[in-house]
N, C-alpha and C positions, 0 to 999 in steps of 0.2 A: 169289792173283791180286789185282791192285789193283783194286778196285770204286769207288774213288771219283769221282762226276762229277760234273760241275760244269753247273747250270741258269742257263739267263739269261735272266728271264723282263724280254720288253719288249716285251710284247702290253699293249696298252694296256685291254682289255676285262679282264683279272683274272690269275688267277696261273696257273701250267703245270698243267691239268689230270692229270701221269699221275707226277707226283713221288712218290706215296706207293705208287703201281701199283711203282714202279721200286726203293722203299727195302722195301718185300714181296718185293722179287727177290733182297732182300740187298745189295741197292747204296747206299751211305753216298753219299746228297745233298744239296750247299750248294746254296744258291739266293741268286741277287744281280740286281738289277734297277737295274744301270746297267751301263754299257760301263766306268767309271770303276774301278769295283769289280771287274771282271770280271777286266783286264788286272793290276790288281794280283793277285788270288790267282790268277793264272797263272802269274807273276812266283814266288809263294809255294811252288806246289802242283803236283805231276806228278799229272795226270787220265788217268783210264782212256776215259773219253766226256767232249766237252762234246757239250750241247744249247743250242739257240739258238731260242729261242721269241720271235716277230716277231708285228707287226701292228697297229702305229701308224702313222696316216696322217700321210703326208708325210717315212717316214722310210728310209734309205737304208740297210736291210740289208745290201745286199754289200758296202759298204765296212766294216760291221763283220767280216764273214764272212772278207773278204782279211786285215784286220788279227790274225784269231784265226788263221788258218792262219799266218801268219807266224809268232804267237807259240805255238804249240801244235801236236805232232805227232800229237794225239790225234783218233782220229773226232769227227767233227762232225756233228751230226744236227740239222737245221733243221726249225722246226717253223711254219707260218702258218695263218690261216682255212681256206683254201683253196689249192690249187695250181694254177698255169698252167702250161702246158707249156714254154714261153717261164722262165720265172723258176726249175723245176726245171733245163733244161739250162744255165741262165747260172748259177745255185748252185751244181751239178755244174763245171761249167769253171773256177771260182772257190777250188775246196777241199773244198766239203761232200761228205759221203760218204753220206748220204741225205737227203730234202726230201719231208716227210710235210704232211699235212693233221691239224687237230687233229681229226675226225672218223675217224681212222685205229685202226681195231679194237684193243681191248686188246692183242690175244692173239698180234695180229701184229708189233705195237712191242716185246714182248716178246722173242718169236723174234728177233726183227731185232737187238735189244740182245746177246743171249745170245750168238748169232752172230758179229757183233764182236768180240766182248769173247772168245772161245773162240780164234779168229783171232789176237790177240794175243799174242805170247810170254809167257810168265811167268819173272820176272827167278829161278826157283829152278829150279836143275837146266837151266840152261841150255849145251848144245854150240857151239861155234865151228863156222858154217859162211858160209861163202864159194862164191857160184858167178862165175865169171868167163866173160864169152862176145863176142866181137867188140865188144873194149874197155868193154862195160859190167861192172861188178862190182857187186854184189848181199850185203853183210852183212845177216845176218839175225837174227844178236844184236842187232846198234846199228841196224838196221834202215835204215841206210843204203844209197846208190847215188849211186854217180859213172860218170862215162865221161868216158874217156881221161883219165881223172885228176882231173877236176874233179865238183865233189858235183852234184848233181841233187836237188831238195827235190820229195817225193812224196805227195799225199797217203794218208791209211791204206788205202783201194781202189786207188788206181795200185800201190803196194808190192807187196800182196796179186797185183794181176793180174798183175806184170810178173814178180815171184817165181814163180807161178806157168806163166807161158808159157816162162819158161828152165830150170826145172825139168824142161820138158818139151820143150826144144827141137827142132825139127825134127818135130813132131808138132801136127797143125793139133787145135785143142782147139775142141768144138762151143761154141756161145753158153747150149747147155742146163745141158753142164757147168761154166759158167765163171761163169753164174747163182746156180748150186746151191753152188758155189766161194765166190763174192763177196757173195751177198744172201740166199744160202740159201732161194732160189725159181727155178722156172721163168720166163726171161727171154723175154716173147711175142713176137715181130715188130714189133712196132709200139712195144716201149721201146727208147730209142733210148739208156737210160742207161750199159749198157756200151759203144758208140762213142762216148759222151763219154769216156767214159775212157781208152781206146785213144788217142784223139786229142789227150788232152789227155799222153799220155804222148810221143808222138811228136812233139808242138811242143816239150815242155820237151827230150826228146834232140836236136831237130834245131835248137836254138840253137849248138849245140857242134858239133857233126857232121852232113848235111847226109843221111847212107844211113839208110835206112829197115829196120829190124832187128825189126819185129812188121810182118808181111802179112794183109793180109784174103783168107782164099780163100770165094768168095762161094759162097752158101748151106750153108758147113759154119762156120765161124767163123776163130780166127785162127792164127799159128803165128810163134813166134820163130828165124826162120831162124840155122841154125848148118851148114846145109850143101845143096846144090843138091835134093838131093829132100826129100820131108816125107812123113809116114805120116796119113793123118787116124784119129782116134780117136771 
């Protein structure tokens, strides 16, 4: 499994606190403190995780964040002082696929990494499989998605979920499961981080095609229709 991630530390108060928490998990960590540095060994290097450790004043994050998802199909894990709800769902809409606090428990960073990184195919003993469902198609070796022919760029949780709901098409999938699925926790009411993601899957399909192919059935969660009834699970 490729372990190597890539830290970019441009917190202006000191260096990424949990670097060495992450190289103890077995994970081979570069660390580079400029945007400069960053894009070149991207340029260089296929990452298993980038992280992006923020929190100089006056400086515009999400334009690095858009630039790294463009050039990186690897989870993103942003890291600042503190989090606002407001700046988690615009990080989330942007690309990142988690938005922590550097106060955020060892043990849970851990999980959450491990998580990921398990999610991820491993390029050894890999099967060809293709699912194909009301013109969207879904590879999950090359981890690609187009519909009606043209590609669709996803982040590593859009992938995961969309993979997931047509895997399981026509069967409405709870927000408990789809938690425990994506973040590898219980998703409570009030995170609103999986409808970012639904949402932001359904804007990037509906530039191309205008029908709506993931439903919200409310108070059970969601379901990728593939035919007039659904079974909830």
């Amino acid at each position: 499994m490729n372990s190597q991630t890539l830290v970019i530390n441009l917190n202006s108060c000191g260096s990424f606190p949990f670097s060495q928490l992450l190289i103890d998990q077995g994970l081979t960590v570069k660390e580079c403190d400029s945007t400069l540095e960053c894009f070149y060994l991207l340029q260089r290097q296929q990452y298993a995780l980038v992280i992006l450790n923020i929190g100089q004043p006056n400086f515009d994050e999400f334009s690095v964040l858009i630039n790294l998802r463009s050039s990186s199909s690897a989870p993103i894990f942003m890291f600042s002082p503190s989090v606002e709800q407001f700046d988690l769902i615009h990080a989330l809409e942007l690309g990142a696929d988690n938005y922590f606090s550097l106060k955020t428990h060892p043990r849970e960073l851990v999980a959450r990494v491990n998580a990921r990184l398990r999610s991820r195919p491993s390029n050894d003993n890999q099967k060809s499989s293709t699912i194909e469902l009301n013109h969207v198609k879904i590879c999950t070796v090359q981890r690609q998605v187009s519909y009606h022919g043209s590609p669709i760029i996803l982040t590593g949780v859009e992938f995961e979920l969309i993979h997931f709901l047509m895997a399981n098409a026509g069967q409405v999938i709870s927000r408990e499961i789809l938690g425990k699925v994506l973040f590898n926790r219980i998703i409570s009411s009030a995170d609103r981080s999986l409808d970012v993601h639904v949402s932001n899957i359904r804007k990037k399909l509906g530039e191309i095609d205008p029908t709506s192919h993931i439903q919200t059935i409310r108070g059970n969660g969601y379901v990728f229709l593939s035919q007039s009834t659904v079974e909830v699970i």
